[in-house]
C-alpha positions in Angstrom: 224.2 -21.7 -42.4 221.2 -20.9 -44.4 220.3 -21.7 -47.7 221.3 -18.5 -49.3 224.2 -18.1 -47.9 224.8 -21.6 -48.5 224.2 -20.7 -52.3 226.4 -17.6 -52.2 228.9 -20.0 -50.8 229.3 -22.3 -53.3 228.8 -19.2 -55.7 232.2 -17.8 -54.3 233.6 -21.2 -54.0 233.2 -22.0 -57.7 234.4 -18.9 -59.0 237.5 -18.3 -61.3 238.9 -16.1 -58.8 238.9 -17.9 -56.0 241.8 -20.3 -56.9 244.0 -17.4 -57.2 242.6 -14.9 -54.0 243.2 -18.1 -51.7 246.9 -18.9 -53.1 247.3 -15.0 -52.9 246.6 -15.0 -49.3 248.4 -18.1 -48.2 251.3 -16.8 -50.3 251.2 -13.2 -48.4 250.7 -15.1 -44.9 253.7 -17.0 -45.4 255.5 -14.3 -46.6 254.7 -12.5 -42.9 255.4 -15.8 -41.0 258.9 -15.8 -42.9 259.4 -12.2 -41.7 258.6 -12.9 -38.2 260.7 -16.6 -37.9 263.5 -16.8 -40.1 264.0 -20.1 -41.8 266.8 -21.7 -43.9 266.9 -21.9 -47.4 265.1 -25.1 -48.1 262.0 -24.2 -45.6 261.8 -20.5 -47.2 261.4 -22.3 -50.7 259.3 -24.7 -49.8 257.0 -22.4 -47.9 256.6 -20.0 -50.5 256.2 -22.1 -53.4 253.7 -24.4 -52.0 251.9 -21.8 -51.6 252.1 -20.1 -54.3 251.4 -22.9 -56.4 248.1 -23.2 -54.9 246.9 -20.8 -57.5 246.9 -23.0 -60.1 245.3 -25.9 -59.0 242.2 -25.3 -60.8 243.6 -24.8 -64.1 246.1 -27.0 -63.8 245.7 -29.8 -61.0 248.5 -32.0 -60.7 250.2 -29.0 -59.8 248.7 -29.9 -56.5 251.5 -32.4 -56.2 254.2 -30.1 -56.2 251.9 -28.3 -53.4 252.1 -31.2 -50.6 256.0 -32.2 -52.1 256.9 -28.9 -51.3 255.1 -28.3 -47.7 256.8 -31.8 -47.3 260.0 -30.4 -48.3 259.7 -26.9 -46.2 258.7 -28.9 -43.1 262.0 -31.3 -43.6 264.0 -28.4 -43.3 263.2 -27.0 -40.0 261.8 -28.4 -37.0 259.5 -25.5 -36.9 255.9 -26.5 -38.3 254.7 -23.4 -39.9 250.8 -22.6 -40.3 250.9 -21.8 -43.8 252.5 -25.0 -45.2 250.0 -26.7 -42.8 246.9 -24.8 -44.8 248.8 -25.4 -48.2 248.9 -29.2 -47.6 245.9 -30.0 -46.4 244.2 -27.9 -49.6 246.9 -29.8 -51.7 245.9 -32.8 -50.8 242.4 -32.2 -50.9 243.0 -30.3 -54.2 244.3 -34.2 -55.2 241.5 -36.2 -54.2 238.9 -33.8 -55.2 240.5 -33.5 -59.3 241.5 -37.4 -58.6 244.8 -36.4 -60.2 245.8 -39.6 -58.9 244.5 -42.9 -57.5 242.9 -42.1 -53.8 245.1 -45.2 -52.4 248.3 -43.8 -54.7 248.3 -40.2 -53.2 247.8 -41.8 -49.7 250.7 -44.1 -50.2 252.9 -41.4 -51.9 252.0 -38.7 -49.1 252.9 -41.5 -46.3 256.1 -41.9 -47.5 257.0 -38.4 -48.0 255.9 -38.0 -44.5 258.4 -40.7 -43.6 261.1 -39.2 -45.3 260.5 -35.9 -43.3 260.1 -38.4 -40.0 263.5 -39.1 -40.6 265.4 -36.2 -41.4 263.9 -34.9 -38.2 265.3 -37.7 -36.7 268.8 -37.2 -38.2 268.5 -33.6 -37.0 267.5 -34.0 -33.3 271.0 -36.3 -33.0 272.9 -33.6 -34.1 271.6 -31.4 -32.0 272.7 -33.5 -29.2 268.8 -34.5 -27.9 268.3 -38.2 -26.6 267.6 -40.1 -29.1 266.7 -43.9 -28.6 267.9 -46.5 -31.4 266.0 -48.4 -33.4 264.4 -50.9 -31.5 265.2 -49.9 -28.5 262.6 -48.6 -25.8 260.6 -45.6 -26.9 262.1 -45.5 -30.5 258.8 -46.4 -31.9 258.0 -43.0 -30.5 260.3 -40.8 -32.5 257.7 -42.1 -36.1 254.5 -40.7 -34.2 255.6 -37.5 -36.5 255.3 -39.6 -39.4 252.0 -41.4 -38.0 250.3 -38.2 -37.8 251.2 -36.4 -40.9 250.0 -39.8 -42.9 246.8 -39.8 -41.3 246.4 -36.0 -41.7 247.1 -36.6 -45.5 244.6 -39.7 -45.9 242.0 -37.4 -44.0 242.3 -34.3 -46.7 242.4 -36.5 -49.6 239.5 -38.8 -48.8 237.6 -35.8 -48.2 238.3 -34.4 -51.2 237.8 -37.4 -53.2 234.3 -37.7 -50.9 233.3 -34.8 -52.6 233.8 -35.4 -56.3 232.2 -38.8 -55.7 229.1 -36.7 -54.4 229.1 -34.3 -56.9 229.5 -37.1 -59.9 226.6 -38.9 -58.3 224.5 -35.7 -58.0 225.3 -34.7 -62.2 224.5 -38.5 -63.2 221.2 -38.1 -61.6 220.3 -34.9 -63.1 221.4 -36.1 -65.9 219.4 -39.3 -65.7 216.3 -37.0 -64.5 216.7 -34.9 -67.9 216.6 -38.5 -69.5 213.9 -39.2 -68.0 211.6 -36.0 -68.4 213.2 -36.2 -71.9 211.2 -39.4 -72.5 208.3 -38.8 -70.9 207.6 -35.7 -73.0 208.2 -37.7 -76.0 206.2 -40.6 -75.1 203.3 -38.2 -74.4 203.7 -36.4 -77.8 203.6 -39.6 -79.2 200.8 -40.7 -77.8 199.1 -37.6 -78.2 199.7 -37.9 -82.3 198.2 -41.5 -82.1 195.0 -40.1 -80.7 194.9 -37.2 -82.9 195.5 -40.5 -86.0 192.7 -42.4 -84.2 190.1 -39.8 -84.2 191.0 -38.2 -87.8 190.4 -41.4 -89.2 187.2 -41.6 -87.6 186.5 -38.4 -89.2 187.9 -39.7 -92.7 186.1 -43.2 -92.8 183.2 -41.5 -92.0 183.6 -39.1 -94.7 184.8 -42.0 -97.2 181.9 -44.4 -96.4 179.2 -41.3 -97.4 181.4 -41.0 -101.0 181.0 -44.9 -101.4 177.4 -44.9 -100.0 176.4 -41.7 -102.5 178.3 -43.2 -105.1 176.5 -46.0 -105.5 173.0 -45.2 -105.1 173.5 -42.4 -107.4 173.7 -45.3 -109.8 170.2 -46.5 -108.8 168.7 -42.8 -108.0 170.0 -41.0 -110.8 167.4 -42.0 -114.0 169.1 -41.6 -117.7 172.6 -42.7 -116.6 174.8 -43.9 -119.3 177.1 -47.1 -119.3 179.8 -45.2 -118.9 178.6 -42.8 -115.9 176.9 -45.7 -114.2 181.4 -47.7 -114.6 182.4 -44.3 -113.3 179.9 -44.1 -110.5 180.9 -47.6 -109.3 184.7 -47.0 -109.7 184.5 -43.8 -107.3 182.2 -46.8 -104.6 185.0 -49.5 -105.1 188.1 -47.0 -104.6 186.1 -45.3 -101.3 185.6 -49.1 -99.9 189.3 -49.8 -100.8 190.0 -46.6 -98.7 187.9 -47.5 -95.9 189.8 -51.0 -95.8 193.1 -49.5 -95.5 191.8 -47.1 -92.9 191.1 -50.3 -91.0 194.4 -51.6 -91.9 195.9 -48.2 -90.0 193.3 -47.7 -87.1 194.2 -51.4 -86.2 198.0 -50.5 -86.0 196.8 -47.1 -84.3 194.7 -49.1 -81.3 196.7 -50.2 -78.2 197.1 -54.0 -77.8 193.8 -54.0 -75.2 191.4 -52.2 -77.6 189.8 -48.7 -77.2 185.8 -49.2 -77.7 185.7 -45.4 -76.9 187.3 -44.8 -80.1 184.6 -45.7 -82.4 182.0 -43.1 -80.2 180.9 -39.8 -82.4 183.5 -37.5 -82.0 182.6 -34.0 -80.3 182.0 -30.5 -82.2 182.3 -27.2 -80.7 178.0 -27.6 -80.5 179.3 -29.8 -77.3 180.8 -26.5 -75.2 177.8 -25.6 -72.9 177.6 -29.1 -72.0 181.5 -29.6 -71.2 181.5 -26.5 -69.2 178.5 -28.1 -67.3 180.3 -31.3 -66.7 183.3 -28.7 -65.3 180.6 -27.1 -62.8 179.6 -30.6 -61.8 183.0 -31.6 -60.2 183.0 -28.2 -58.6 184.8 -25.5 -60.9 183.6 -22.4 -62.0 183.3 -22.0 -65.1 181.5 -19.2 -67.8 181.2 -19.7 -71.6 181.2 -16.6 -73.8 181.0 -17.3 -77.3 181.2 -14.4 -79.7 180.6 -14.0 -83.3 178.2 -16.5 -85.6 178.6 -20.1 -85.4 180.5 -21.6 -88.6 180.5 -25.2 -89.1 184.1 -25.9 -89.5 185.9 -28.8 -90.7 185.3 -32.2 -88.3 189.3 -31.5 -87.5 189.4 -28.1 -86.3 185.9 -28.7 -84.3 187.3 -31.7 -82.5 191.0 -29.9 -82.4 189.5 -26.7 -80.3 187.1 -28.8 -78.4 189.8 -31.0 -77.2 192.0 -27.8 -76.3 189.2 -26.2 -74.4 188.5 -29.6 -72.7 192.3 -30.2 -71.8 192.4 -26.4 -70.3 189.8 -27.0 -68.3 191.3 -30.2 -67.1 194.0 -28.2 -65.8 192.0 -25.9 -63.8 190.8 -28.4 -62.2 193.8 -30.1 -60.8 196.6 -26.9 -61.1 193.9 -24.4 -59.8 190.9 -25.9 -57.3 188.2 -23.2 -57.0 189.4 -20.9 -59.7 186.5 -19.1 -61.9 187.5 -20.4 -65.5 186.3 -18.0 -68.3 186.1 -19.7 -71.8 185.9 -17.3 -75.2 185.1 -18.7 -78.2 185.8 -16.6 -81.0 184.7 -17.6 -84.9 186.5 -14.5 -86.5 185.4 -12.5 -89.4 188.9 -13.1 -91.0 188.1 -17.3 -90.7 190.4 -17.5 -87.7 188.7 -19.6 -84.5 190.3 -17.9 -81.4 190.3 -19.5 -78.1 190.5 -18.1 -74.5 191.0 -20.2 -71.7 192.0 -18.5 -68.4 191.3 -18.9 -64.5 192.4 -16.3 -61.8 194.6 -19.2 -59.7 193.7 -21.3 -57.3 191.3 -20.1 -54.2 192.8 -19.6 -50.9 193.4 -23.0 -49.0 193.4 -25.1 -51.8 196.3 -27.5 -52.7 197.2 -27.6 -56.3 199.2 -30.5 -57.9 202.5 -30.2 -58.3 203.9 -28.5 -61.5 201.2 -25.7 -61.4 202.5 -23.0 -64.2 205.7 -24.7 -64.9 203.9 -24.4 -69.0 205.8 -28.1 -69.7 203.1 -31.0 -69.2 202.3 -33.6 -70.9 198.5 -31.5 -71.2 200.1 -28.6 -73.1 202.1 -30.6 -75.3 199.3 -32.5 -76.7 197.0 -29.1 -76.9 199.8 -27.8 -79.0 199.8 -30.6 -81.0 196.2 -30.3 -81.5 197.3 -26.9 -82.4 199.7 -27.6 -85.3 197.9 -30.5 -86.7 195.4 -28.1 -88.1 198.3 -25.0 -88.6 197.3 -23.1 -85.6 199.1 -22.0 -83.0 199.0 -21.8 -78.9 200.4 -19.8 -76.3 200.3 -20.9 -72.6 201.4 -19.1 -69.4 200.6 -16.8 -66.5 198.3 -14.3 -67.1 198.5 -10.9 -66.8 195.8 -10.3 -64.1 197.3 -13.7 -62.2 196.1 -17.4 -62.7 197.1 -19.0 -65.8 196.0 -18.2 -69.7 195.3 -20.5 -72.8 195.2 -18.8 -76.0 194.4 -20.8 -79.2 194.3 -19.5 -83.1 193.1 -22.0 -85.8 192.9 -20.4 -89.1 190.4 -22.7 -91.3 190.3 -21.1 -95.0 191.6 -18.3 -96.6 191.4 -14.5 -94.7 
């Protein structure tokens, strides 16, 4: 069978209707067997209703017991074995392994010894009807429970099959379930992660900007001639407050830094001036890559120029491994409205080429930290297929007022 129909098989299978249109057939073949071989009373009810009663297994499962009683029933009243109980018990008892409507072992037990209590009724009839019939314990009376034998294993086959399956589907939702955990996790771990770098470089960018204030402040009280008293106090407050800043900046970026140290952390930090040569560095491992820059160059703020260059440098990362030999075009936009737009986009991967796995899926750990990167400065990005193929990158990072 192949996989679609496969699908459209377990499709049909877990339908709301199919409970019902499979009781409705059994119910209108054992109507016709009825019709075409009369049986008493007892086997006409039992037939019908455990068929019948198939319909409501789904909704309500221990009906399934009344299912196989009643087959059991139905076969106890006539010799006659008709196919329709046969079909209605076995789904019965499936039906009661697969909804575990009772113990595996306690549904075995109780169908054995209904199926002996059919063994025997039989037995009771074929005396009256004058066949030879051995006494118990004599030669060939273990013979007459072979009835029995069969029906019991019969009845442990259909409900261990249906218990077989709900084990496999239980162990197939626990681990999807454990999967989502674990995707779940790794997400947040990564936006973690992610904010701690953005903490580590900003306050590279703030202790910088904190240690000029302190510096400035305090030779202004040397540089600056006709200072009075209380300027010079003031000038030396604004130094001693910046170096009790910078101190607790320590206090954080130590917290911040893993437990093995990052020496990488203290290195300048990169501006957008820093594009032509990370697009060079792109070329170098064998990408394609072409840099179009429009508008005049505005020195923004040290957050949004290491935000967009991380973004930039990110999207190109994932050309590289998501799309091998793609052309990568990268825009650079400084708006007239003081709104840096970004542009990343490659036109997929080039014939023969093996991307990683997840190419386009829009939910790694890469795109969760450029969108973090994103927010931090109250921007906002867009990632996805684009519309002439490959896969787009769009970035806007308003810095001032329109």
């Amino acid at each position: 069978m192949s996989t679609s129909l496969q699908q459209r098989f377990h499709a049909w299978i877990a339908a709301p209707a199919y409970p019902w249109v499979t009781g409705g057939v059994l119910t209108a073949g054992a109507v016709t067997e009825l019709i075409v071989f009369p049986g008493s009373v007892t086997t006409t009810v039992g037939v019908l209703v455990s068929a019948a009663s198939l319909m409501w297994r789904r909704s309500f499962p221990p009906v399934a017991m009344l299912t196989v009683a009643a087959g059991l029933i139905g076969f106890a009243g006539d010799v006659n074995l008709y196919l329709s109980i046969m079909a209605s018990g076995l789904i019965g008892c499936y039906s009661l392994g697969r909804n575990r409507v009772l113990h595996p072992a306690a549904a075995v037990a109780g169908g054995a010894l209904g199926a002996l209590c059919v063994n025997l009724v039989h037995i009771n009839t074929w005396s009256r009807m004058e066949l030879p019939v051995p006494a118990l314990w004599e030669t060939g009376s273990l013979s007459l429970f072979a009835e029995s034998f069969l029906l019991s294993v019969v009845i442990f086959g259909a409900v261990m099959m249906g218990d077989a399956v709900r084990s496999r589907e239980e162990t197939r939702n626990e681990r999807h379930l454990a999967q989502a955990r674990l995707i779940t996790m790794e997400r947040q771990q990564a936006a973690e992660a992610e904010r701690a770098a953005i903490a580590r470089e900003l306050h590279d960018i703030v202790s910088h900007s904190v240690s000029m204030i302190a510096v400035q402040a305090e030779s202004a009280t040397y540089t600056t001639p006709g200072l009075t008293p209380e300027a010079r106090d003031g000038f030396q407050q604004i130094a001693t407050t910046a170096r009790s800043s910078m101190a607790e900046l320590r206090r954080l970026l130590g917290v911040l830094r893993t437990p093995g140290g990052d020496t990488a952390l203290t290195a300048p930090q990169p501006t957008l001036d820093h594009l032509a040569e990370l697009v060079d560095q792109h070329r170098a491992v064998g990408g394609t890559a072409e840099l179009r820059i429009t508008g005049d160059r505005v020195a923004l703020p040290a957050a949004w120029e290491l935000s967009a260059y991380r973004i930039i440098q990110e999207a190109l990362t994932n050309a590289r491994r998501h799309a091998p030999g793609a052309r990568t075009v990268v825009e650079v936009d400084y708006g007239a409205d003081r709104v840096l737009r970004l542009h990343i986009r490659d036109d997929g991967p080039a014939p023969g080429a093996r991307p990683e796995p997840g190419t386009g899926t829009g939910t790694g750990h890469g795109l969760t930290g450029m969108r973090e990167r994103a927010a931090l400065v109250g921007g906002q990005l867009r990632a996805g297929a684009g519309p002439g193929g490959g896969f787009l990158v769009e970035a806007e990072l308003p810095w001032g007022p329109g």
